[in-house]
C-alpha positions as CSV (number, residue, x, y, z in Angstrom):
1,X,103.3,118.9,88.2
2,X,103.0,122.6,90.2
3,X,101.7,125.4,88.3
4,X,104.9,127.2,88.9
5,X,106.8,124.8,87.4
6,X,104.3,124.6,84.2
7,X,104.6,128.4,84.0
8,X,108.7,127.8,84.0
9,X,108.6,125.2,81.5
10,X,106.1,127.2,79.2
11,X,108.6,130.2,79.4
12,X,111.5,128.3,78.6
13,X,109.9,127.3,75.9
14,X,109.1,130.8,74.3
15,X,112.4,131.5,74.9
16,X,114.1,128.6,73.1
17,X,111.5,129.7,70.6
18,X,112.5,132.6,70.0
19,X,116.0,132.6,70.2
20,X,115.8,130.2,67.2
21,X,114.2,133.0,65.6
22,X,116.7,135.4,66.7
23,X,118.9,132.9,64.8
24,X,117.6,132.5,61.5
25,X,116.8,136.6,60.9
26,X,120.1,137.4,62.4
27,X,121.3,137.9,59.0
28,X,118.2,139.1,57.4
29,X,117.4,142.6,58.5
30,X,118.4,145.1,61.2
31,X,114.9,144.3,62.7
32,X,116.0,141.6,64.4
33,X,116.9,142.4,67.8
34,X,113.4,144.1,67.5
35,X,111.5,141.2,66.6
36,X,113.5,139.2,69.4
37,X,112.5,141.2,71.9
38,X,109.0,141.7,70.7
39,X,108.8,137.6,71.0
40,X,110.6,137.2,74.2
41,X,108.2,139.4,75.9
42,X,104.8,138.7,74.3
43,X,106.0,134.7,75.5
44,X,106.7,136.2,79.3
45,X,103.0,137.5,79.2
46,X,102.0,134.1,77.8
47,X,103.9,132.3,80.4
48,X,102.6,134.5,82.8
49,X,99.2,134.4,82.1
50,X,99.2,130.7,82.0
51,X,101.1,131.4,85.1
52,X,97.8,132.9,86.5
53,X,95.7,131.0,85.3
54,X,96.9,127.7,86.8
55,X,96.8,129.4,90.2
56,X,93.6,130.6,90.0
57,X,92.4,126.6,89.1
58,X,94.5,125.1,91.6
59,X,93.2,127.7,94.0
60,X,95.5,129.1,96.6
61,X,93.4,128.4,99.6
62,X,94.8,129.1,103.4
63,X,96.2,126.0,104.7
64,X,96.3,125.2,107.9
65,X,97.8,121.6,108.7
66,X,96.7,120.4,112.5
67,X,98.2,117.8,114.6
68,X,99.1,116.6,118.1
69,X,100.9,114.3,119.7
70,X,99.0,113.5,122.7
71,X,95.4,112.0,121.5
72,X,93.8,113.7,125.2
73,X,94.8,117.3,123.8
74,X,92.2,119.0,121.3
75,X,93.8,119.2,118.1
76,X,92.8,122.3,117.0
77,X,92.9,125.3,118.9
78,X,91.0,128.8,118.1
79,X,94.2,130.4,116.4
80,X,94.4,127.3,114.2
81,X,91.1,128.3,112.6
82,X,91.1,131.8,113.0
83,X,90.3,131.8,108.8
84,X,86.9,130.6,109.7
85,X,85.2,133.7,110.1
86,X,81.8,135.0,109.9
87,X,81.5,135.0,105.8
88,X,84.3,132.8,104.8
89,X,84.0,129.2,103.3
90,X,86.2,126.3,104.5
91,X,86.6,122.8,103.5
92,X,87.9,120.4,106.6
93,X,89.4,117.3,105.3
94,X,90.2,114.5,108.4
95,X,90.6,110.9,108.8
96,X,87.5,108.9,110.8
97,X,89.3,108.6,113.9
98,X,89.2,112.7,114.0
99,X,85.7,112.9,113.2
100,X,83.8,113.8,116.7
101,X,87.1,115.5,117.9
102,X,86.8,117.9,114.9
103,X,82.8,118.5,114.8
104,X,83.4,119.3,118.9
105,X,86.3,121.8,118.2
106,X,84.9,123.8,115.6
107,X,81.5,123.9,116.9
108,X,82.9,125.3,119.9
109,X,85.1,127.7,117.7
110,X,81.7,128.9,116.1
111,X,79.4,129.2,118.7
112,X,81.8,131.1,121.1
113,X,82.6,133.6,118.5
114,X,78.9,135.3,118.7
115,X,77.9,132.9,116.2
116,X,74.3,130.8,115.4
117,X,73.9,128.6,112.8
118,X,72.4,125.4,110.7
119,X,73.7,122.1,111.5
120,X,73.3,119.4,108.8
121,X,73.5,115.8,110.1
122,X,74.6,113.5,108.2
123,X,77.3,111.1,109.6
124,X,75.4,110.3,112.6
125,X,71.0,111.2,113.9
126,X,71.5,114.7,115.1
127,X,70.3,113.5,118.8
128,X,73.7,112.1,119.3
129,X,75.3,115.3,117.5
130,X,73.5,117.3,120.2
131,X,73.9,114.7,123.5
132,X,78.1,114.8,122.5
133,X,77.7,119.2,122.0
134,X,76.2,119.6,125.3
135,X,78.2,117.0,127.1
136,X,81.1,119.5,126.1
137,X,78.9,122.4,127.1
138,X,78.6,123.9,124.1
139,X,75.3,126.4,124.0
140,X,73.0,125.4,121.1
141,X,70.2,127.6,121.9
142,X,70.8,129.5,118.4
143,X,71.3,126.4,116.4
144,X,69.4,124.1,113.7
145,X,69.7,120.8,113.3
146,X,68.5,119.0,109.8
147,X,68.9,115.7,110.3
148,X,69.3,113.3,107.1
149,X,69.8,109.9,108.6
150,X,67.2,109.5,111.4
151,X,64.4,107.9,109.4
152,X,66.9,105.8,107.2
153,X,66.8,103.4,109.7
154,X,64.2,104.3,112.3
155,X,60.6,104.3,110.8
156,X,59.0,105.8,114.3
157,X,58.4,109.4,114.2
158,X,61.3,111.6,114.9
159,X,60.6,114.8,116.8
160,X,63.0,117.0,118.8
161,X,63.4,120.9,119.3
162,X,65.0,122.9,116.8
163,X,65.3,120.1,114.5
164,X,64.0,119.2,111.1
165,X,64.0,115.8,109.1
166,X,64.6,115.0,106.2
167,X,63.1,111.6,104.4
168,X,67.0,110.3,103.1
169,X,70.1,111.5,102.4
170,X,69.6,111.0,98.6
171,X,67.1,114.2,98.5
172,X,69.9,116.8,98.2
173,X,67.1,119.3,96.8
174,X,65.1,119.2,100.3
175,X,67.7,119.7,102.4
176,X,68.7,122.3,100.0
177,X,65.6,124.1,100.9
178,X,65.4,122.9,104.2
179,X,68.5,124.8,105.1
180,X,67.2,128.3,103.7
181,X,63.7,127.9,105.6
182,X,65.8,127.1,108.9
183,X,68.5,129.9,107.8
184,X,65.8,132.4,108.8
185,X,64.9,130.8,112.7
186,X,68.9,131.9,113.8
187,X,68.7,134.3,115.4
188,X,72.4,135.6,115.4
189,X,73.4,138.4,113.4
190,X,76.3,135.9,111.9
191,X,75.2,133.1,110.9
192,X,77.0,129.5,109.9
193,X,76.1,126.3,107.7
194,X,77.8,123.2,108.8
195,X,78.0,120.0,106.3
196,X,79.3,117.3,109.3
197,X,79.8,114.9,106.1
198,X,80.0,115.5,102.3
199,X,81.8,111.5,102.4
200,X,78.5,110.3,103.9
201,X,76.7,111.4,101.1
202,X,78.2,109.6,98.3
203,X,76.7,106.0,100.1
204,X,73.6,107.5,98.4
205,X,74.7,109.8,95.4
206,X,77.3,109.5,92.6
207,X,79.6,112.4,93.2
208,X,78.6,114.3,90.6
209,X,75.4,114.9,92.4
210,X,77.4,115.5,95.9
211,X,79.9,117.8,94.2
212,X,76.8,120.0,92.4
213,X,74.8,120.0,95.6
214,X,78.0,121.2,97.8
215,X,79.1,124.0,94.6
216,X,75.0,125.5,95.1
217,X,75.3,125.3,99.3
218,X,78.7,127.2,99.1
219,X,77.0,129.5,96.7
220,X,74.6,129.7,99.1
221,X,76.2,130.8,101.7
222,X,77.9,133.4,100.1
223,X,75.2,135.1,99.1
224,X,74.0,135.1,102.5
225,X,77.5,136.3,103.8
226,X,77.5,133.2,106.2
227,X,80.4,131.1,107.1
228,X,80.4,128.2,105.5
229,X,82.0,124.9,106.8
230,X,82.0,121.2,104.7
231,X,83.4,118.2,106.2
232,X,84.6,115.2,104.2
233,X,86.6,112.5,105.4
234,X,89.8,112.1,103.2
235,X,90.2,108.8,101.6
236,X,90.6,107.5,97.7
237,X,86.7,107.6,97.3
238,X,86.3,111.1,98.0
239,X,89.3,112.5,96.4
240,X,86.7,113.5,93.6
241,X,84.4,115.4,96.1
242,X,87.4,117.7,97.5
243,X,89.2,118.9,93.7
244,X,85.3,119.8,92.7
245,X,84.4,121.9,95.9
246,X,88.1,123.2,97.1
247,X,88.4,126.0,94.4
248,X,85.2,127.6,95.8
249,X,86.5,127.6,99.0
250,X,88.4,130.2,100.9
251,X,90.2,128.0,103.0
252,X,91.4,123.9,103.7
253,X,92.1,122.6,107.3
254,X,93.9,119.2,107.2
255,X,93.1,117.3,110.6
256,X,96.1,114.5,110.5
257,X,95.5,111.6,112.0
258,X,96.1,111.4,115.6
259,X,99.0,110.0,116.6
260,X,99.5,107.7,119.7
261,X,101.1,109.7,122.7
262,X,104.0,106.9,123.1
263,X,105.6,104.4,120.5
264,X,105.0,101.9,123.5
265,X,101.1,102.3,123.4
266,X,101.1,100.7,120.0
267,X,100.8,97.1,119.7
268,X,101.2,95.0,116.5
269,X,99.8,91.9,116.2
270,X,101.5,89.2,114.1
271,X,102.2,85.7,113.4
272,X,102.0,83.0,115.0
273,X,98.3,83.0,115.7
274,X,96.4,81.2,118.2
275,X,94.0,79.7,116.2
276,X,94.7,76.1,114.9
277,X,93.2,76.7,111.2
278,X,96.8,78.2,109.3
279,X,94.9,79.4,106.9
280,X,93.4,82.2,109.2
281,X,96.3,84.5,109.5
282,X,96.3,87.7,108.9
283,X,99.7,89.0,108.7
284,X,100.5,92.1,111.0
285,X,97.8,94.8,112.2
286,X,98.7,97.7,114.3
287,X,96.5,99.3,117.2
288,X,96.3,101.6,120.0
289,X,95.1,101.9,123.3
290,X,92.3,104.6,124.0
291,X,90.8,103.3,120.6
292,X,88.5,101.4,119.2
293,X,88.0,99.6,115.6
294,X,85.8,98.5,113.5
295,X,87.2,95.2,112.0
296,X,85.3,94.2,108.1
297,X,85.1,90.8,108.0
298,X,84.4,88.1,105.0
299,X,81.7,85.7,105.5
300,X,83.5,82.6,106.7
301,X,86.4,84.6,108.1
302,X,87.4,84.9,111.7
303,X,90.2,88.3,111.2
304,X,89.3,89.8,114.3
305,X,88.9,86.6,116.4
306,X,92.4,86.1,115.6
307,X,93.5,89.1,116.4
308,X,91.8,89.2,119.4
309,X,93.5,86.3,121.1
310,X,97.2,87.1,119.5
311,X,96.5,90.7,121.2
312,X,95.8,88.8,124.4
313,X,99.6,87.4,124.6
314,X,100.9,90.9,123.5
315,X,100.9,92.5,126.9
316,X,99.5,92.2,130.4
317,X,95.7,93.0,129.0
318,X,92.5,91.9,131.0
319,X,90.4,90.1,128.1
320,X,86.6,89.7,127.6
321,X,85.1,88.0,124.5
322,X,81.6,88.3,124.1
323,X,80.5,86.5,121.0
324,X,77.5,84.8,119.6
325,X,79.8,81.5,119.4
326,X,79.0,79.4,122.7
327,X,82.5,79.4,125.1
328,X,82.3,75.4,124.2
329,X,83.2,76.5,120.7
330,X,85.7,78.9,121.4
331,X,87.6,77.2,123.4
332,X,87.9,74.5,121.0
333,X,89.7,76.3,118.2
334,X,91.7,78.9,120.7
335,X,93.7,79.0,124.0
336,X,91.5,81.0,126.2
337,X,93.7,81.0,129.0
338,X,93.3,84.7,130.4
339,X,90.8,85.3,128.6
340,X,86.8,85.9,130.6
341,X,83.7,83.9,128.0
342,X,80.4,85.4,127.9
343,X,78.0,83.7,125.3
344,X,76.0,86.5,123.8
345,X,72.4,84.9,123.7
346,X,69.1,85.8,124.3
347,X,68.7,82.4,126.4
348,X,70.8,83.4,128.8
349,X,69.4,82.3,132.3
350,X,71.1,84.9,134.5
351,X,74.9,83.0,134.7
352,X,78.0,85.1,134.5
353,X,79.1,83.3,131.2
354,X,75.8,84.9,129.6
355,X,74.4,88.0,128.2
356,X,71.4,88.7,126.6
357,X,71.6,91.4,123.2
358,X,70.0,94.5,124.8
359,X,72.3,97.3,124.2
360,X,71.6,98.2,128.0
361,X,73.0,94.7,129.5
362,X,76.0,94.6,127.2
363,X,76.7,98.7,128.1
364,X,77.0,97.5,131.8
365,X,79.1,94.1,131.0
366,X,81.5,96.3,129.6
367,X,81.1,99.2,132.2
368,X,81.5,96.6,135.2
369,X,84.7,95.3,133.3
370,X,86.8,98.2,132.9
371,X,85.8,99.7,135.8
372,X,89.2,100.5,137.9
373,X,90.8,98.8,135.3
374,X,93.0,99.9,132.3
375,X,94.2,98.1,129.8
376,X,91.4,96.0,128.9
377,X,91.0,94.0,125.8
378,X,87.5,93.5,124.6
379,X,85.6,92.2,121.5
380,X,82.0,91.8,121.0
381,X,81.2,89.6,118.1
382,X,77.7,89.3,117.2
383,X,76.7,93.2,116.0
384,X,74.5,91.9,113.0
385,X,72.7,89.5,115.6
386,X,72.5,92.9,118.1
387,X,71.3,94.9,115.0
388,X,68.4,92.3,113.9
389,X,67.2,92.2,117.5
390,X,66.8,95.8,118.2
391,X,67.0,99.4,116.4
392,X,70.2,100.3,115.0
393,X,69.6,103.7,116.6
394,X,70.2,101.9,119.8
395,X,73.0,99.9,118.2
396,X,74.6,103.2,117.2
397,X,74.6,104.5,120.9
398,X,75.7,101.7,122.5
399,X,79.2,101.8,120.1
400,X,79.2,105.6,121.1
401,X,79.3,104.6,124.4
402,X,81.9,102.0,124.8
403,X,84.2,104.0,122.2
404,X,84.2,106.6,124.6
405,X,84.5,104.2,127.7
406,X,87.8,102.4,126.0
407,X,89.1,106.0,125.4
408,X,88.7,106.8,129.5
409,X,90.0,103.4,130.7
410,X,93.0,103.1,127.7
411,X,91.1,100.5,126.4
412,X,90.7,98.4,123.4
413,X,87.7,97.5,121.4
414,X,87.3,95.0,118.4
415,X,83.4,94.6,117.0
416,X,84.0,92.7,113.5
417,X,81.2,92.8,111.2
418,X,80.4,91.4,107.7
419,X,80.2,94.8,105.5
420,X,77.7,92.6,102.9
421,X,75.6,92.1,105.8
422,X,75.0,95.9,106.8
423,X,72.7,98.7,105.2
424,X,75.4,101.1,103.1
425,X,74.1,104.1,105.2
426,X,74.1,102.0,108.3
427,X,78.0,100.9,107.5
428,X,79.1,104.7,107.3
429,X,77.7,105.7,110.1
430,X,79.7,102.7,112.0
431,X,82.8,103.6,109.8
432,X,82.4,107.4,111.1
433,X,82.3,105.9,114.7
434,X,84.8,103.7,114.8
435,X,88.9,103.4,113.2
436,X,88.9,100.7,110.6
437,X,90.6,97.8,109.8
């Protein structure tokens, strides 16, 4: 129910109220119309007090709702966030798939404006925060970077300019005083603080925690008279997060989903499948070219296998599986016609239906595939395996790398993986990479 219509009903109220009053002294006194009136207007102040009330608690932020229809154009354009000013506080609420588009835009929005700031990275090590910035060329000569994921999962010593570390993203109190000691090294007279991820947070807080520690940043920040910008991707889990910080903030940006340029770049993928087992179908997905998804499997289950190869026989695609399953195997349980084999294994003796794990080797298999091509069709099944053999750091890069590639060749790219099987901070960081399904 809207406040407005609260304050209507609680006004309609009074005045049924006191018109049965009205009634019953009618006869009474010559006071009446007096009293009436006295009532009817002491329960319009009520009414519009509670009025008041409600819209200061549901807080009237600026609202700005941004979308496109053509994925290539950047979604959000200076005059979209022109309320993010030098000392104003902004919640950004996006879907995954916007993620790196919406970090890009705004930074860019921030930086050219005069401004310097602190960067707090926490959807992703702030070394691929700064490679994806600079690759834009965006100038961060003025800005900080506290990374709160790089020594989750890589125990080597982390050291890069203008950056500071903190131990996990469960110690909300040091980066709490991590951002005030790297507050003073800006140099800019106007100054921001960028959250990239109040969602990420809550793989290692309850949101009460993440909800107190946001409330004391925005405070913060306006003490300071910074600009203040928290990120937090919008889904049932976080719904929590966004009521508890958006009354503190001056405005919301919605980033809407991105929508595919042309009905005909979507592709649904449905029964019959190609796999012999009935019991493996999965009903009807939807994806796009230019994208690429992470697909959560069950242990046992073979979702994105089957999708793969019903995707195959959707349209003219060129295919490459790369699985940890030998070809043998495959090709016993699906019809691989069309469809290039390469055994992910690190026995692989230097034949083309081979492919050792390193990140590097799989980076150029896929490189060398789509090259001159478009509409390719790829899956690489076997992350966990990739993940046990090397740093997930690594891991993380190489997915960076093809999800850009698919988006440059209008590409697609499945990597399943067993969500049990993954480190919580290690699955949000995938989930913040890749659309889900």
């Amino acid at each position: 129910m809207s406040y407005r219509l609260a304050a209507l009903m609680t006004f309609l109220v009074l005045f049924a109220f006191a018109y049965g009053v009205e009634a019953q002294v009618q006869q009474r006194d010559e006071s009446s119309e007096i009293a009436f009136t006295f009532i009817v207007v002491v329960g319009s102040l009520l009414a519009g007090g509670y009025f008041l009330l409600l819209r200061h608690n549901h807080n009237l932020v600026s609202t700005f709702r941004v979308s496109t229809d053509d994925p290539d154009t950047r979604l959000l354009e200076s005059e979209d966030i022109s309320s993010i000013t030098s000392d104003s506080i902004t919640l950004i609420s996006l879907g995954t798939r916007n993620h790196s588009g919406a970090l890009t835009t705004l930074m860019d929005h921030l930086i050219s404006g005069g401004m310097g700031g602190v960067y707090v990275s926490i959807s992703a090590p702030s070394e691929l925060v700064v490679q994806e910035l600079t690759e834009k060329g965006i100038s961060l000569d003025d800005v900080m970077f506290i990374d709160c994921v790089q020594k989750t999962y890589d125990s080597k010593q982390a050291s890069a300019a203008n950056t500071v570390y903190v131990e996990n993203p469960s110690f909300l109190e040091e980066i709490v005083m991590q951002v005030s000691r790297t507050r003073s090294k800006v140099s800019s007279a106007q100054k921001f603080l960028v959250i990239d991820s109040l969602s990420s947070l809550l793989v290692h807080n309850t949101s009460e925690s993440v909800g107190e520690f946001a409330q004391r940043m925005i405070n913060n920040t306006r003490m300071a008279g910074d600009a203040g910008v928290f990120l937090v991707v919008d889904k049932k889990e976080t719904q929590c997060i966004i009521q508890s910080v958006l009354p503190s903030c001056d405005g919301l940006v919605i980033w809407d989903q991105v929508r595919v340029r042309d009905p005909k770049d979507i592709v649904e993928a449905s029964e019959p499948l190609h796999r012999y087992d009935p019991e493996a179908a999965i009903g009807t997905h939807q994806v796009a070219i230019g994208r690429s998804y992470l697909v959560l499997e069950e242990p046992g289950a073979s979702k994105a296998m089957n999708l793969f190869f019903n995707l195959s026989r959707s349209r003219g695609y060129r295919n490459l599986c790369i699985s940890r399953d030998s070809p043998k195997n495959i090709a016993s349980e699906f019809d691989i016609e069309g469809v290039k084999l390469i055994w992910l294994t690190d026995t692989a003796d230097g034949r083309d239906d081979t492919v050792a794990s390193r990140p590097l080797d799989l980076s150029i298999i896929m490189d060398d595939f789509t090259r001159g091509h478009e509409d390719s069709l790829i899956i690489l099944d076997g992350l966990q395996y990739i993940i046990n053999e090397y740093d997930f750091k690594s891991v993380l890069k190489l997915v960076a790398t093809l999800k850009d590639r698919m988006a440059q060749t209008n590409s697609i790219l499945l990597i399943p993986v067993i969500a049990s099987s993954l480190d919580p901070l290690q699955l949000g960081l995938l989930e913040s990479e890749l659309d889900i399904i």
